[in-house]
C-alpha positions as CSV (number, residue, x, y, z in Angstrom):
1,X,117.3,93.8,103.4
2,X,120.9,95.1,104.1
3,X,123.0,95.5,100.7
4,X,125.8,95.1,102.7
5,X,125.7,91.2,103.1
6,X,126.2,90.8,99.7
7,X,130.0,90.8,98.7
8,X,131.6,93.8,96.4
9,X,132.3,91.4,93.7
10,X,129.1,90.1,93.4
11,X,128.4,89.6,89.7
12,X,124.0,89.7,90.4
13,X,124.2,91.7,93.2
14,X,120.1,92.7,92.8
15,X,119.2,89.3,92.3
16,X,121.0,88.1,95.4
17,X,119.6,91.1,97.7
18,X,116.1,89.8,96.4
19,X,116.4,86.6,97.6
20,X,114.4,86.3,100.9
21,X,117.0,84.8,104.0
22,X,118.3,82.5,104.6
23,X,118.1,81.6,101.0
24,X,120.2,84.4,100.1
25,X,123.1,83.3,102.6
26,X,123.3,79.6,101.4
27,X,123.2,81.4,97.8
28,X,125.7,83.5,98.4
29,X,128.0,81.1,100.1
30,X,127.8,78.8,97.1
31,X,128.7,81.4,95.1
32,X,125.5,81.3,93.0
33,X,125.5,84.9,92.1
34,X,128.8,84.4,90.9
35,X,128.4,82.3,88.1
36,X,132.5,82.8,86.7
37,X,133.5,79.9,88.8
38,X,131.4,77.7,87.5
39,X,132.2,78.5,83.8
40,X,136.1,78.0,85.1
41,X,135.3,74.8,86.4
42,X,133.4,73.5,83.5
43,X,135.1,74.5,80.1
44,X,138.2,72.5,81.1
45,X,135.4,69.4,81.1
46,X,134.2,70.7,77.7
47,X,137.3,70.9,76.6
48,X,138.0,66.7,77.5
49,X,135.0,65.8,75.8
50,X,135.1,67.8,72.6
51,X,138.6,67.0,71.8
52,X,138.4,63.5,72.2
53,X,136.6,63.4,68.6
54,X,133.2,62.0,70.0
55,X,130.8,64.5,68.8
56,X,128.8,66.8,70.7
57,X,128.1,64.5,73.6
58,X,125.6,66.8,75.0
59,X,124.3,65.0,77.6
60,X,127.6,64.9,79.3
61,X,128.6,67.9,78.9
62,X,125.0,69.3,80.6
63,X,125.7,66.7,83.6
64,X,129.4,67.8,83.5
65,X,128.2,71.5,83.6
66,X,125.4,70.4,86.4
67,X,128.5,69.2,88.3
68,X,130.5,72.3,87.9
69,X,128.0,74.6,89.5
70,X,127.5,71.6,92.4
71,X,131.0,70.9,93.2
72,X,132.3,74.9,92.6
73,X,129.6,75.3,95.5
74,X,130.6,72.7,97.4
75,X,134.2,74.0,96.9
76,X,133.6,77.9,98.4
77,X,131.3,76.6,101.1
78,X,134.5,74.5,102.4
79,X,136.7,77.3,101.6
80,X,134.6,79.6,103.7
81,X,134.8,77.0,106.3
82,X,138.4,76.7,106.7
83,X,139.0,80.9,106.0
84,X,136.3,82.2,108.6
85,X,139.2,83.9,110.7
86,X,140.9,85.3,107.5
87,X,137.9,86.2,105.5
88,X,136.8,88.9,108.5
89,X,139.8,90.5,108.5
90,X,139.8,91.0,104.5
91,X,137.6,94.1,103.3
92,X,136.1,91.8,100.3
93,X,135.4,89.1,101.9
94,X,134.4,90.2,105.3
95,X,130.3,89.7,104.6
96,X,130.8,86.1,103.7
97,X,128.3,84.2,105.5
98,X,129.9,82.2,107.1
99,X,132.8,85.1,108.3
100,X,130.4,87.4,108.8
101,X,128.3,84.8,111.5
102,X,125.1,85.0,109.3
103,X,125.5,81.1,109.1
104,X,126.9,78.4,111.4
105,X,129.6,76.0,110.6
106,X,127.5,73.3,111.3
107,X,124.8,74.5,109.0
108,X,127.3,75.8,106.4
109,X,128.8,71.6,107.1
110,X,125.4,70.9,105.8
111,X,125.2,72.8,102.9
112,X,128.4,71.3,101.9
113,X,127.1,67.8,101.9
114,X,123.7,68.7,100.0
115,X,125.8,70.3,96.9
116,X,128.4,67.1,97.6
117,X,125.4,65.2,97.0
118,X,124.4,66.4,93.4
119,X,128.1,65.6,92.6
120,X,127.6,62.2,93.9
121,X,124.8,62.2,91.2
122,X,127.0,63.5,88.6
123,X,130.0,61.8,89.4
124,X,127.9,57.7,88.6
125,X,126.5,59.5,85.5
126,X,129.7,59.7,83.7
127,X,129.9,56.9,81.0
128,X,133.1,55.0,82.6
129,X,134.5,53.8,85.9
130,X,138.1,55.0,84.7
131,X,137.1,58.6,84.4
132,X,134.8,58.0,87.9
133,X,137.9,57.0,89.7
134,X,139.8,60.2,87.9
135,X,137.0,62.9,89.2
136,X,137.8,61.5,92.4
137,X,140.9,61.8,93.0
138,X,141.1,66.2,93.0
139,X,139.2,65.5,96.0
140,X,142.9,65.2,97.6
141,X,143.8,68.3,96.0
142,X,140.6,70.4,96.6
143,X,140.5,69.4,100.4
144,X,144.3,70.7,100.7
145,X,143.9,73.9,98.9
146,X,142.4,76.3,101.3
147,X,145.6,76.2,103.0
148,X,148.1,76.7,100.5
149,X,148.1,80.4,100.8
150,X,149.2,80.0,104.4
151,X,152.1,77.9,103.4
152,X,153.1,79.0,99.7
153,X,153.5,82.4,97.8
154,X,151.9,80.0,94.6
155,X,148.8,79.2,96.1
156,X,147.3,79.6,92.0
157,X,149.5,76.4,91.3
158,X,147.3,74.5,93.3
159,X,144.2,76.0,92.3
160,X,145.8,75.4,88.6
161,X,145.7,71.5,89.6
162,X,142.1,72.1,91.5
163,X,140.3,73.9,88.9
164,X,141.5,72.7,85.7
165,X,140.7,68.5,86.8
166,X,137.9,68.5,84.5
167,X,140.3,68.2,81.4
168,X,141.3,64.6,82.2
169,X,137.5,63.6,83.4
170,X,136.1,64.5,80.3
171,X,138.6,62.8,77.8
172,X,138.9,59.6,80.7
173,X,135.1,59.8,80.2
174,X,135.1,58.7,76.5
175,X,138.7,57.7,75.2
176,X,141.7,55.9,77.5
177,X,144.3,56.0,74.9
178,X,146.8,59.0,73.4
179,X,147.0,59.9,77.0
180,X,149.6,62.6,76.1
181,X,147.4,64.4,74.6
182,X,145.1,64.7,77.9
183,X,148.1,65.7,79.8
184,X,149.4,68.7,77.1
185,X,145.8,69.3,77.1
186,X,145.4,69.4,81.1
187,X,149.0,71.4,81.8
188,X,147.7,74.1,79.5
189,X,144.8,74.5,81.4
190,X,147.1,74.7,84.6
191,X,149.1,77.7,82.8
192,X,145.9,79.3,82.1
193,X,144.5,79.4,85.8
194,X,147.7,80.6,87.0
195,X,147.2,83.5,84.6
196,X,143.3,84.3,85.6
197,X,143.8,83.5,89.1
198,X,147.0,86.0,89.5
199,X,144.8,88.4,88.2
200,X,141.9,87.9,90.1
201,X,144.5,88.0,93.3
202,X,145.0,91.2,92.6
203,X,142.0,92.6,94.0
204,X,142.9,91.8,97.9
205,X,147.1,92.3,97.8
206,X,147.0,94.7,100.5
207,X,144.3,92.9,102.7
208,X,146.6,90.1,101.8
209,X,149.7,91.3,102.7
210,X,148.6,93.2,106.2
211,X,147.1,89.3,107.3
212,X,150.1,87.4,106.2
213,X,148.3,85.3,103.0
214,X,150.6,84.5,100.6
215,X,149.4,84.9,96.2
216,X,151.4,84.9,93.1
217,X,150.2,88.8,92.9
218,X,151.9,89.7,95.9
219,X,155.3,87.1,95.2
220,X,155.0,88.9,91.5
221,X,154.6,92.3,92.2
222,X,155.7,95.3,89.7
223,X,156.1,92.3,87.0
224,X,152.0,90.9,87.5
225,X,151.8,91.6,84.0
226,X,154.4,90.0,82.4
227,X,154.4,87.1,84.9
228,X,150.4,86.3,83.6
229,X,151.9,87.2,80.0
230,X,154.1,84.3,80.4
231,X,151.3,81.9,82.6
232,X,149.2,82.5,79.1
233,X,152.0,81.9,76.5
234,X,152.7,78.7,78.4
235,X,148.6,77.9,78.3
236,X,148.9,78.4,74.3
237,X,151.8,76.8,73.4
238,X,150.8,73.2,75.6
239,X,147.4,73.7,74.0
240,X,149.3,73.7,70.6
241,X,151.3,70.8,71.7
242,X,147.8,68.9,72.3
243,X,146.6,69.8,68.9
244,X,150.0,68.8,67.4
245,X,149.6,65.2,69.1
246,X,146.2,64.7,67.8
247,X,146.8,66.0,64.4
248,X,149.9,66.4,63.5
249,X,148.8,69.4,61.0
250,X,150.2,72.7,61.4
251,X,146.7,73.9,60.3
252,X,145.1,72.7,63.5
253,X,146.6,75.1,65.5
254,X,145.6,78.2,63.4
255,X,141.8,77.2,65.9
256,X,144.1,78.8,68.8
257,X,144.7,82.4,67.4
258,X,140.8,83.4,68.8
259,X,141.9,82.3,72.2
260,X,145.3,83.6,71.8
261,X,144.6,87.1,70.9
262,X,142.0,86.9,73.6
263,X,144.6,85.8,76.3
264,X,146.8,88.8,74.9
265,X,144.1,91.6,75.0
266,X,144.1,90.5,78.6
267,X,147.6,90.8,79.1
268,X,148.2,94.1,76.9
269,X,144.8,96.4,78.7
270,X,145.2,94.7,82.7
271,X,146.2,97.8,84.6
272,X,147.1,96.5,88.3
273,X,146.6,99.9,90.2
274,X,142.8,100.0,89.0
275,X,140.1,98.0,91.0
276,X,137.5,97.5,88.8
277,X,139.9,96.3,85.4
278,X,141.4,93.0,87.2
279,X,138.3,92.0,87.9
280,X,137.2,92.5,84.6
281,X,139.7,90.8,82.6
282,X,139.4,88.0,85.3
283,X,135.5,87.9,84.3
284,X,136.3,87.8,80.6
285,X,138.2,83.9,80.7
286,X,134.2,82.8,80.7
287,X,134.6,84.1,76.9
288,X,138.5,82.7,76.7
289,X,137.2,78.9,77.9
290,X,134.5,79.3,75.0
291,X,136.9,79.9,72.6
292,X,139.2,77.4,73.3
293,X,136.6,74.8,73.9
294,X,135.5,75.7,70.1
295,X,139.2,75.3,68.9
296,X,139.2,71.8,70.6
297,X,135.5,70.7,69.2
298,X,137.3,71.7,65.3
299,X,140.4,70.0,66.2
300,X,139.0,67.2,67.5
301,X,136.0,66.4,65.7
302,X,137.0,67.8,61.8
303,X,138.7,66.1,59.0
304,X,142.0,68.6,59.2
């Protein structure tokens, strides 16, 4: 079993070479051994629920996180789809699956539709046919985005609109009113993928640049850091501004300073020129989500 059809970045690259083929193909072309994406995906949901004031609401957020691994799948399997041709001429990604010929388009189609399918399952699970209508409409936005680096130098905006959707499902989910708060709550999120996602970019800007697809890295260049120093400033100050809505107590937004120093140790240690710190720091916004999913369960469900 070859180690080399398992991608660099491969977070459990042993568990994924175990894997007996073709399981290991469909695996890897969900992403499964990357579980990162998933968290991504899932703590803006977290964060809807928890800050609406409802509780714990554990059995949506577990079918919310069930969704997040499903449609995060679904998601790379499409992008693989579309970025074939680019993904073989990229050093990182030329072992995908799908790029690399391991797996047909028409079985990677497939595959697409199975994981789709356990969406489907999530998506008539959630308590409300306002927030089912909401979790459908990114479908616009995540069908689009594959192609936004061939067009844009911001391809991460989009992604920041793609990735972050799960903010308005989960408060839709439970509460239709203080609406403003969803949105400070959702644009934050935005602010905070364009950070991770600049940084994660890094990794391929010379790949990038030699096939003509277009990131916020490249567009960014000797100012990456302070450019994702201002993407997280903006994430903490609209997450503030939600608090402030909700609470109206200064107090509240003393629950941001854990993601905030976070978000700045991110900023302060990301060293561009070294491969293995980007994606590091990338890695480490699982922990970030965490913490500002606590802040937003305090806020939302405590007597400040």
């Amino acid at each position: 079993m070859s180690a080399d059809t398992v991608t660099p970045d491969s977070q459990h690259k042993s568990l994924a070479e175990r894997l007996p083929q073709p399981l290991r193909d469909y695996a890897l072309l969900a992403r499964f051994d990357r579980p990162i994406g998933w968290w991504l995906l899932f703590w803006p949901c977290a964060w809807g629920v928890w800050l609406t004031g409802a509780g714990w609401q554990w059995q949506l957020v577990l079918w919310m996180l069930l969704g997040s691994v499903a449609m995060r799948g679904a998601g790379c399997v499409y992008n693989d789809i579309v970025d074939a041709d680019l993904d073989r001429q990229v050093a990182r990604t030329a072992s995908r699956p799908v790029a690399s010929g391991r797996v047909s388009k028409t079985a990677a189609w497939l595959w697409l539709m199975t994981l789709s399918a356990v969406g489907l399952v999530v998506l008539l699970m959630l308590p409300s046919l306002r927030s089912q209508l909401v979790a459908l409409g990114s479908l616009v936005l995540v069908a689009a985005y594959p192609f936004m680096k061939r067009i844009t130098w911001w391809p991460q905006a989009w992604l920041g609109l793609v990735f972050t959707w799960g903010a308005l499902v989960g408060w839709t989910a439970l509460r239709g009113d203080n609406l403003e708060v969803m949105f400070a709550l959702y644009a934050g999120a935005f602010f905070w993928c364009m950070g991770y996602d600049t940084i994660y970019a890094l990794q391929d800007r010379e790949d990038d640049a030699l096939v003509g697809i277009k990131s916020s890295a490249l567009r960014l260049g000797s100012k990456v850091r302070p450019g994702v120093g201002a993407f997280y400033a903006a994430a903490i100050g609209l997450w503030g501004l939600a608090f402030w809505m909700l609470r109206g107590d200064w107090i509240a937004l003393l629950a941001l300073i854990p993601a905030a120093a976070h978000l700045g140790w991110q900023v302060l240690t990301l060293d561009p020129a070294d491969g293995a710190n980007p994606l590091d720091r990338f890695r480490s916004n699982r922990f970030a989500g965490l913490l500002v999913a606590a802040a937003c369960f305090v806020v939302g469900n405590s007597g400040l």
